[in-house]
Residue, then its C-alpha position, 0 to 999 in steps of 0.5 A: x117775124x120769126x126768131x132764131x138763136x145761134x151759138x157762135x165763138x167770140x171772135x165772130x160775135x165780136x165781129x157782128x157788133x162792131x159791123x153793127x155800130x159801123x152800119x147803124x143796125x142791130x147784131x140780129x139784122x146782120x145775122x139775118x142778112x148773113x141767113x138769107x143769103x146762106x140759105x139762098x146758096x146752091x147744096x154745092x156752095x155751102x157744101x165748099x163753104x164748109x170744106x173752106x171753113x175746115x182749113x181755117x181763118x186764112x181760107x175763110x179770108x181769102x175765100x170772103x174777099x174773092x166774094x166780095x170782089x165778085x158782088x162789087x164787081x156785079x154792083x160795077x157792071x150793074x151801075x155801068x149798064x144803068x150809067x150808059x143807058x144815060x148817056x150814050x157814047x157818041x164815039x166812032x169806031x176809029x175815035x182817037x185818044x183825045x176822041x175818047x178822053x173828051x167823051x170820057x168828060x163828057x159822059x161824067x160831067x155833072x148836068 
């Protein structure tokens, strides 16, 4: 496995061991997730990272958190595709209120 080294300011160090210990993983593995996926972006991305990291920690929060809304939300529409090819609705077009509420029961009860 290849090796590399970064410099980066304290805060940001900081913030890779305490997520870390929060994930039982190594400083380095999380550094190398935040590589892959880095080097994986489009020139356009990194290219917006960047201007987005020139305006400072606010930009950089919002623009993570919009991320991260858009991977949890890919993850939902991913587990609602694999959650419905289980258990498929039985529901009519017309189906009512309680229609929907029953099959909503249904499809979420424990086997």
């Amino acid at each position: 496995m290849a090796t590399l080294s970064a410099h980066t300011d304290e805060a940001t160090a900081s913030r890779v061991s305490e997520m870390a210990k929060l994930e039982d993983r190594t400083s380095s593995q999380i550094t190398a997730a935040a590589v892959r996926w880095y080097v994986r972006l489009p020139a356009s991305a990194r290219d917006a990272l960047r201007r987005i990291e020139a305006q400072g920690d606010q930009a950089i929060d919002e623009a993570a958190w919009a991320v991260g809304r858009t991977l949890l939300d890919r993850q939902y529409e991913d587990a609602l595709k694999a959650g419905l090819g289980r258990a498929p609705s039985t529901l009519p077009a017309d189906a009512s209120e309680e229609d929907i509420l029953s099959e909503a029961v249904r499809i979420t009860r424990r086997r």
